[in-house]
Structures are given as structure tokens and as C-alpha cells.
N, C-alpha and C positions, 0 to 999 in steps of 0.2 A: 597583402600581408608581407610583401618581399620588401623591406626596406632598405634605403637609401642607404648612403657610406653615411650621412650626419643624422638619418635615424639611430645606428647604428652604437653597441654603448663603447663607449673610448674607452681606450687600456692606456695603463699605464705603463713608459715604455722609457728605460735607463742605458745611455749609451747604445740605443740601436738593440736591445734587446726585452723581447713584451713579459711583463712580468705576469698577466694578467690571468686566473684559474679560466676566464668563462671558453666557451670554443670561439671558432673562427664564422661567423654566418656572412652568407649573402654575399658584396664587393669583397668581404676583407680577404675571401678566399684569391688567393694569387697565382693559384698553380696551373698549367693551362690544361691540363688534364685531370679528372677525377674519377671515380667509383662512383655512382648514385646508386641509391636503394631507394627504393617509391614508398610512398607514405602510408602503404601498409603491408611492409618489409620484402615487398618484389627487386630482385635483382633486375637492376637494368644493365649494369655492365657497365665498362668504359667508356665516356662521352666528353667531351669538350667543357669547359668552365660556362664558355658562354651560354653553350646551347642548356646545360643543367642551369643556369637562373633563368633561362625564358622561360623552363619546365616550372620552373617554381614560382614565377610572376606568374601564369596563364592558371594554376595552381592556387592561388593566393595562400600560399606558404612560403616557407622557408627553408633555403638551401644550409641546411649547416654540417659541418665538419666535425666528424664522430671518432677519428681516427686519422690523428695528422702523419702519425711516423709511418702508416702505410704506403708503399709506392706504386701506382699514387694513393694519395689521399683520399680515404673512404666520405664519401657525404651521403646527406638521408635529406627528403622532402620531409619538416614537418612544421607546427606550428609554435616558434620558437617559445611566445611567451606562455602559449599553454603548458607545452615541452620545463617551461623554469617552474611554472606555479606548481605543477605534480610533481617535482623533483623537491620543492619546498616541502610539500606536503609529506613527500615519505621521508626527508629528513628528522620532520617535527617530530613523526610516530618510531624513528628511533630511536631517538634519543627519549623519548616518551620512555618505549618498551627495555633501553640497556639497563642492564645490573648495575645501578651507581652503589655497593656494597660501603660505607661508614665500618670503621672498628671505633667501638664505642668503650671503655675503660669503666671497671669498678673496681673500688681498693678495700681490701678488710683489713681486720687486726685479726694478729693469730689468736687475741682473747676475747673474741666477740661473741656476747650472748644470742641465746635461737631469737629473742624477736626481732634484735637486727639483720641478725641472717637471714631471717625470713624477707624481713624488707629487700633486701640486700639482691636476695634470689628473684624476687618480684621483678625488680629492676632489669635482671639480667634475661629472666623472659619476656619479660617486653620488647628487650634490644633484637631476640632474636627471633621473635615474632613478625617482628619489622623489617625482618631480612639484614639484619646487620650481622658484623659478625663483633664478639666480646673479648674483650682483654681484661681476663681479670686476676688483679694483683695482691698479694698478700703484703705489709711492709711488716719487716722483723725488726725489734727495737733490741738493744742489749744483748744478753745472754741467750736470747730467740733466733740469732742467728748461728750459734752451736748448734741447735736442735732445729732443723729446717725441716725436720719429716710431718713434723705438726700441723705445716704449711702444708706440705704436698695431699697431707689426709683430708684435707678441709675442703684443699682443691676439688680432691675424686668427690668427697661428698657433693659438692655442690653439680658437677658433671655428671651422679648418676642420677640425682634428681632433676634433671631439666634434661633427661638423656629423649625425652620425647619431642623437644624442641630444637633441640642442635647436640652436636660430639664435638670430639675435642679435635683439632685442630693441630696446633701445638701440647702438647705436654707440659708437666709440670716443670719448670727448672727454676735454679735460680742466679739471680743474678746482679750481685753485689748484696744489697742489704733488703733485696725482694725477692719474691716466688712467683714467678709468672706462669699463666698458663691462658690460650686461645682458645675461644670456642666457636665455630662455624653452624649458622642455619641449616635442619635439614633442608628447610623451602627456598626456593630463589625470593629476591626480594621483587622480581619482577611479577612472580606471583601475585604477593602480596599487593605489590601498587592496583594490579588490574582488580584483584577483587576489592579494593578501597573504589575504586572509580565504577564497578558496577553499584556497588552500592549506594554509591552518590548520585548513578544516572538514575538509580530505581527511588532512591529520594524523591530525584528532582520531577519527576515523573508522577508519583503521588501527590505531587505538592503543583504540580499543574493539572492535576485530574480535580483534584478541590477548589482550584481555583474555577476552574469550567464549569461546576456545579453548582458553584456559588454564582455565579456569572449567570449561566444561566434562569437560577431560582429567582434572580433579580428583575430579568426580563420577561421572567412570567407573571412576576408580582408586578408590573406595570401595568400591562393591559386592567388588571382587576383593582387595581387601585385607582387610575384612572373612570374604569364604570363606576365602582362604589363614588366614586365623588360629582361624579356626573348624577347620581341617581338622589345622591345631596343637595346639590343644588336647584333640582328641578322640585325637589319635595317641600326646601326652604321658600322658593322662588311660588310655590303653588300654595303653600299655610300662610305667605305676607298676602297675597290677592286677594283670600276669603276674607279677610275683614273691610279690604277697601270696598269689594263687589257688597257686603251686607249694609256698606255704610250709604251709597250710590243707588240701595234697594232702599233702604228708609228715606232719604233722600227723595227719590220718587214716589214713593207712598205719603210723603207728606204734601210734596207741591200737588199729587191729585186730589188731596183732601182740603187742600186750600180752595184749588177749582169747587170742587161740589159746594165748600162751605159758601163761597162769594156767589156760586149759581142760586144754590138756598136763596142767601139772601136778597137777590136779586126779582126772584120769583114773588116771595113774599112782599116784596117793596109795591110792586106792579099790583098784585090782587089786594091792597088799599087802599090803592088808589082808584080802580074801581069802586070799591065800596062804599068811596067817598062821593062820589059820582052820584 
């Protein structure tokens, strides 16, 4: 497992200086002393560069550098590529599990009738259901921006009807020739994401439980489809025989009847010739 200086992955290196995130494993380590920690987190103490990679050749691991600005320099036995593939791994599921929070925007008129509003509020519980959080804008046209309290009223309405879904955030204000006001998810949207994805495993789960059944129900229906055709064929193969074997019967019932008729007259031919006699 201890690899070579050209197993080893190259860094890229500017003027004499490594730019490169990965640590330092195995040769590239240079310092003639280090820290080891054994491969299942035992301190070993102070040892030599060399003698900690013959630990890790005899080991079939990897000597890597966990802690270069320490003096010396901390290293650990383990197994480097295993060591990146689990570090991959709990990267995916964070960035899986972080809040990526969206502010998502609806705009009204301060003279908008309830079925738009209605729509309008649909919209904005969807957003926030989704774990987003909402911006939503009134625009004042003319003489509607003397009177901005009309806006602010609209606002609260709509913030105490969706008050089960999210609050307000920001406040009403305005600003220039609009009324803005923010609304924040009670839920996290990481919530949300995880019960979207149980429910898709629990899908996908039923949807492989059906196909087993199905799978199944096919395999059982072969063996019996198989004898029902078998029990066909020999029944076919046994009704074409009976008329050849009746035919191969008459057949022989005639050629003995020929025998007896030519004996007959064979018989007969002989007792008149006697008689002639």
C-alpha cells in the first residue's frame, strides 16, 4: 500500500512553492523526524521519517501528514485511498444535507382582486413550504404611492394567513415606488429536502417490491406452463397414433383373410381332383 514518489499524486508547484490542498504521504514527507499515530489512533510518539515508512511498508498503508505546522510534524498509518474515498463521501452528504435557502419574489397590485390573491398566496406557500424564503412586493402606480398604508395592509394580510407556514422576516417598508416585505420558513429546507428523499426511497422501494412479484409470479408460471405443454403434446402425439395403429389393424385383418380365402381355395381345388380320380 506504501507508494512510490511516482505513485504518488504530483502537486503543482509555482516558484518553489506547492500550491496543492492534498497532505504530504509517504517520500514526499521530508522532515527527518515526526509524530506517528498507529492506525487505530495509538500514540506512538517521536520516531525517525525512515523508520515510520518501514512501519507503514510492513503495514501495507500509508504514512500521511495530518498536521504539517506541528513541530514536528504529526503523521498517522492509514489507508490513504480509503482515507480520500470516505472523505468524498461525507463531503457529498453535506453539501447533500446544507440549507441552500432561494429567496423567491411575488409582486401584487395594490388593486388585486381575492382570486388573484388567492393564487398569489398559493404561490407564496409553496415557496415556503420548500423551505425558501419569499420577497413579496407590492408596485404602487400614481397616486398609490401617497397612500402606501394600503400596501402595508395587504402585506399583514397575507402574513397572517400563511402565519402557519413562515413570519415575517423583514417588515413592511417601502421603497421607492414599492412596498417590500420578507417572509422566512418556519421549517428548515433541509427538512424538507430529507422528507422529499424518504419519500422517494419509500417509492422506490414499492416499485422494486412489485417488480419481485411480478418477477416472481413469472417463474412460477413457467414450470406449469411448460407441464401444461408437455401434457399437450403427448396427448396430441398419442390421438395422431390411434388412427395409424387402427389402420396397421385392418391392414392385418385383411392380409389373414386373404391367407384363409387362397387356403379355402386351395383345399377345395385338391378334393376335385380327387373326385375326378
Amino acid at each position: 500500500m506504501c507508494r512510490t514518489p511516482d505513485e504518488a499524486p504530483r502537486r503543482a508547484v509555482s516558484e518553489g512553492v506547492i500550491i496543492s490542498d492534498e497532505p504530504r504521504i509517504n517520500d514526499e514527507i521530508r522532515v527527518p523526524q515526526v509524530r506517528l499515530i498507529g492506525p487505530n489512533g495509538e500514540q506512538v510518539g517521536v520516531i525517525a521519517t525512515s523508520v515510520a515508512l518501514n512501519l507503514a511498508r510492513e503495514a501495507n498503508l500509508d504514512l500521511v501528514e495530518v498536521a504539517p505546522n506541528a513541530k514536528p510534524p504529526v503523521t498517522k498509518l492509514i489507508d490513504y485511498g480509503k482515507f480520500k474515498y470516505t472523505e468524498k463521501i461525507k463531503a457529498r452528504e453535506a453539501r447533500r444535507n446544507q440549507s441552500t435557502a432561494e429567496v423567491k419574489e411575488i409582486r401584487f397590485r395594490l388593486k388585486i382582486d381575492s382570486h388573484d390573491f388567492e393564487v398569489k398566496k398559493g404561490h407564496v406557500s409553496r415557496f415556503l413550504q420548500g423551505g425558501d424564503k419569499v420577497k413579496v412586493t407590492i408596485m404602487l402606480r400614481g397616486r398609490e404611492q401617497s397612500r402606501p398604508i394600503g400596501g402595508v395592509e395587504l402585506l399583514r394580510r397575507l402574513a397572517d394567513e400563511i402565519s402557519d407556514l413562515g413570519s415575517i422576516e423583514s417588515s413592511p417598508k417601502q421603497e421607492g415606488r414599492n412596498i417590500i416585505m420578507t417572509l422566512a420558513p418556519k421549517g428548515k429546507k433541509v427538512h424538507t429536502q430529507s422528507e422529499q428523499r424518504r419519500r422517494g426511497d419509500q417509492a422506490k422501494a414499492e416499485r422494486q417490491a412489485r417488480q419481485a412479484a411480478r418477477l416472481a409470479a413469472k417463474q412460477e408460471a413457467k414450470p406449469q406452463t411448460a407441464s401444461e405443454a408437455g401434457e399437450r403434446i403427448h396427448k396430441a402425439s398419442t390421438q395422431s397414433s390411434k388412427p395409424a395403429a387402427s389402420v396397421a389393424a385392418k391392414g392385418m385383418h385383411a392380409v389373414a383373410s386373404a391367407k384363409t380365402s387362397v387356403n379355402k381355395t386351395t383345399t377345395k381345388e385338391g378334393s376335385n381332383a380327387e373326385d375326378e380320380k
